[in-house]
N, C-alpha and C positions, 0 to 999 in steps of 0.2 A: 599436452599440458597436464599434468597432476599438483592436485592441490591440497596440501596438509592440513598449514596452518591458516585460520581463518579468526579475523578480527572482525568485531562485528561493533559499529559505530551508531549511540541512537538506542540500546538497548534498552533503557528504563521506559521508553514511549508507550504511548496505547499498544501500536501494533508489534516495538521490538519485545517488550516486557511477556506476549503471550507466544512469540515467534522464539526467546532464545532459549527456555527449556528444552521444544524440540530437536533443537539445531545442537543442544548440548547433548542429548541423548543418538545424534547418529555416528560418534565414530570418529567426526571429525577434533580435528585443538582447535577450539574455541577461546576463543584470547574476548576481553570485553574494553572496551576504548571506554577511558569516563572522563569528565572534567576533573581538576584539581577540588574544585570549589562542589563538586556536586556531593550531596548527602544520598545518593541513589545504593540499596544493597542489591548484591546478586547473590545466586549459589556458594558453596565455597568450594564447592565443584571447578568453578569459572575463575582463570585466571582475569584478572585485572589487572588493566593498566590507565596511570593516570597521567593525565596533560592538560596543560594550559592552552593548548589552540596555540600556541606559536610554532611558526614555522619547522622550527631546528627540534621544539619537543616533540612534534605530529610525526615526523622523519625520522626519530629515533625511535619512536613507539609504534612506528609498520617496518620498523627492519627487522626481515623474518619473517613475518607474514607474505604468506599466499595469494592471500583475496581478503580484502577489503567490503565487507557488506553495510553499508550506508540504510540506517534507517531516521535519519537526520528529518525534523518535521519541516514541512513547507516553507515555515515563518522564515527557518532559518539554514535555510540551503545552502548562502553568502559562504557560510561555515563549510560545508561541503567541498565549495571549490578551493580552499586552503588544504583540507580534505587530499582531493582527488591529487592536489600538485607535490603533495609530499611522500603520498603512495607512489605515484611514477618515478619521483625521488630515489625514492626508500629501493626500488626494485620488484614490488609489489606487481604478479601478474594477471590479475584480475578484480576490477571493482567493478562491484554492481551497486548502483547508484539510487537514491529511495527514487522511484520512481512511483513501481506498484501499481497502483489503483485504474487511471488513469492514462489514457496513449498521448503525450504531450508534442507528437510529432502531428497530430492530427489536427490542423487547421480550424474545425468546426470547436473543436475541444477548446483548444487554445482564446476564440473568440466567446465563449461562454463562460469561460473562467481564467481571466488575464493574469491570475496571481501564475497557474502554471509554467507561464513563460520561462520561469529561473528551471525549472525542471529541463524544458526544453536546452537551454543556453547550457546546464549541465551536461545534456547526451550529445553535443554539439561539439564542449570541447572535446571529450572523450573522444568521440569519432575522429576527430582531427589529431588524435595525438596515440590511436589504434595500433600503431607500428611502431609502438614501443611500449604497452601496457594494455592488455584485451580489458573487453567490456560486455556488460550483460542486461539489459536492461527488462525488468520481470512486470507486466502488465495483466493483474488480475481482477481487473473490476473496484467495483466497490466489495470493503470490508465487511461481508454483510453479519456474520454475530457479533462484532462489537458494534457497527453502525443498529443493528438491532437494539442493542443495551442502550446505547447512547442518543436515539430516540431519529438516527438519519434514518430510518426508513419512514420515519413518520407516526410512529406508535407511539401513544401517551396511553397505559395497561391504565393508570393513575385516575386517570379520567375517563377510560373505556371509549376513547377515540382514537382517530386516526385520520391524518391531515392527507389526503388523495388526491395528486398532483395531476391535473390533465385529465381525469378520470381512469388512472391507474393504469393507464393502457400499454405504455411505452417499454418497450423487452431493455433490460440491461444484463451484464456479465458480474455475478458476484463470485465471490471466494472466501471461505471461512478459511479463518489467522492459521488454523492447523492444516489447509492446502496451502495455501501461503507458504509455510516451512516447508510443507513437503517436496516443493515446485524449487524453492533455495534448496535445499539438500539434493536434493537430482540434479542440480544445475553445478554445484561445488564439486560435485562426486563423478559428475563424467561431462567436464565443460567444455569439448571442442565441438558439437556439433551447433550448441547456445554462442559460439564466440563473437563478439561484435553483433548481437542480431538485437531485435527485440523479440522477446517471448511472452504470445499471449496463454494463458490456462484461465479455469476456471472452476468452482463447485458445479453450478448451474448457469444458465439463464434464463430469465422469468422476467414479471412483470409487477408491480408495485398492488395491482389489486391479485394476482394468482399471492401475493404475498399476505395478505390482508384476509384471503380464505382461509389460506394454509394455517394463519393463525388462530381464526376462528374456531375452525376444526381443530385443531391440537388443546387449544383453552377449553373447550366447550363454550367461551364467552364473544356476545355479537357487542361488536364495535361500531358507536354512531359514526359519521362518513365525513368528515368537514374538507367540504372539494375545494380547490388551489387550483387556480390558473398558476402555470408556471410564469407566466409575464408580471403578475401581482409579485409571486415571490422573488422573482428578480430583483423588480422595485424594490422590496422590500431590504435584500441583502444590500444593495449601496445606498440605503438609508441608512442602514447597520456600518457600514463601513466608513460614511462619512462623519456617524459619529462616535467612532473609534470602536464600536463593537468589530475589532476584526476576528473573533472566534464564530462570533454569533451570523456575521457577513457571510465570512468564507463557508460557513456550514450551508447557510441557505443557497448560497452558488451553487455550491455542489449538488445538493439537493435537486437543481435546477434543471444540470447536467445529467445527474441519473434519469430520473424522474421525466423531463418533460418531450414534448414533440419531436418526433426525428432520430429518435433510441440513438443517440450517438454514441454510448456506453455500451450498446448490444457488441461485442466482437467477436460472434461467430461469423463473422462475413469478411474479416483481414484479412489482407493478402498472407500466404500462406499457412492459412489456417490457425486453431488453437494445439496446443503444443502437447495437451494430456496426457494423449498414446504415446508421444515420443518421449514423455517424460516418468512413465509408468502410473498417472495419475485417473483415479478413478473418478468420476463423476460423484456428488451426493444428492442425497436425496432432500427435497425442499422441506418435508415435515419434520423429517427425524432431525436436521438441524435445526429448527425452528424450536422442538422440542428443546433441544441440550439449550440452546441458547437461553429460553426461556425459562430453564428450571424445570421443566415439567415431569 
């Protein structure tokens, strides 16, 4: 299977807006899917295409494309499965679906954060519909320089603290946005051995308080400690959600997830392994990204 052209769905997001520079610079046709209605720019590098999410516009705008790259946010994945049925449509031979972060076929995952479910129901249909359009599903952890910036690791620089879930103990799998691309690029660029599977990579795997040194050490500045039961911040997230904080909810779930007892985020222990070597992906180092992230 060779793959040309590649549309890439979700681009303006957190994680597509630092994902589609790279992804423009390797070689591949980069096509960018927008709503009609969205004000979002890109490159003028980047071809664009615009749709209204109807059926007949979605299926004109993946005829010709290759692969399909989904980085569609959680909220609105609904979107995705209109999405995924216009690419098998269309003729479209590979989508890879926003998965990411997180392994949504994992039971423990799934019961600590129920919003995933639609993730899971996504690689569900795709599986059942494999033998006429391949699939690729890319599970890299948590996003850790922008969950950095954006204060999921639990760092407030602001107030020289730092919210320590469980007593920091718990190993998880992170990946900075620029392994992220480079794991999709490897994956576009020679996708039969990835076909139908899932694929785990990673930057590192560490631990919330090895994170809180690392910081320490590259700042020069000590950060007071404010400990978090993870069961407190559960509570916390469906207080959030029941009263319509669902940014603020779903953040602390996850939070929940990474961070608490039972590393269920750690996946160097999958079955068949992390994919790195096979994807030419080098490992980083936990300071010097902690460094770029931070400014330093």
């Amino acid at each position: 299977m060779s793959l040309t052209n590649i549309i890439v769905v979700g681009a303006s997001g957190n994680a597509g807006s630092a994902i589609l520079p790279e992804l423009v610079k390797s070689g591949l046709s980069i096509t960018v899917l927008s709503r009609e209605s969205s004000s979002a720019t890109f490159p003028d590098s980047v071809k664009v295409v615009k749709t209204d999410f109807s059926s007949e516009s979605l299926q004109r705008a993946l005829s010709g494309q290759d692969a399909v790259v989904s980085m569609i946010p959680i909220l609105a994945l609904a979107e995705q499965q209109k999405l995924a049925e216009a690419a098998l449509a269309a003729g479209v031979k590979l989508f890879v679906p926003s998965e990411y972060g997180s392994d949504s076929t994992n039971e423990a995952v799934l019961a600590a954060v129920p919003f995933f479910q639609a993730k899971k129901d996504a690689l569900d249909w795709l599986k059942a519909h494999q033998d006429k359009m391949a699939w690729t599903g890319l599970i890299t952890g948590a996003f850790f320089d922008w969950g950095l910036k954006m204060g999921i690791m639990g760092l407030d620089r602001a107030e020289g603290s730092v919210k320590l879930i469980d007593g920091g103990k718990a190993r998880f799998t992170a990946s900075t946005v620029g392994q992220i691309a480079r794991a999709l690029i490897a994956i576009l660029k020679n996708p039969v051995e990835a076909t139908n599977k899932l694929v785990f990579v990673e930057s590192f795997t560490t631990s919330q308080a090895e994170v809180v040194a690392a910081i320490e050490k590259v700042t020069g500045e000590k950060y007071s400690v404010v400990p978090v039961s993870s069961q407190a911040l559960r509570e916390q997230a469906y207080k959030q959600l029941q009263e319509g904080d669902i940014q603020g909810g779903g953040t602390s779930l996850i939070m929940t997830l990474i961070f608490g007892e039972g590393s269920l985020e750690d996946h160097t222990h999958v079955e068949g392994g992390l994919w790195n070597a096979r994807l030419g992906l080098k490992n980083e180092n936990l300071e010097e990204v902690v460094k770029v992230a931070l400014g330093i």
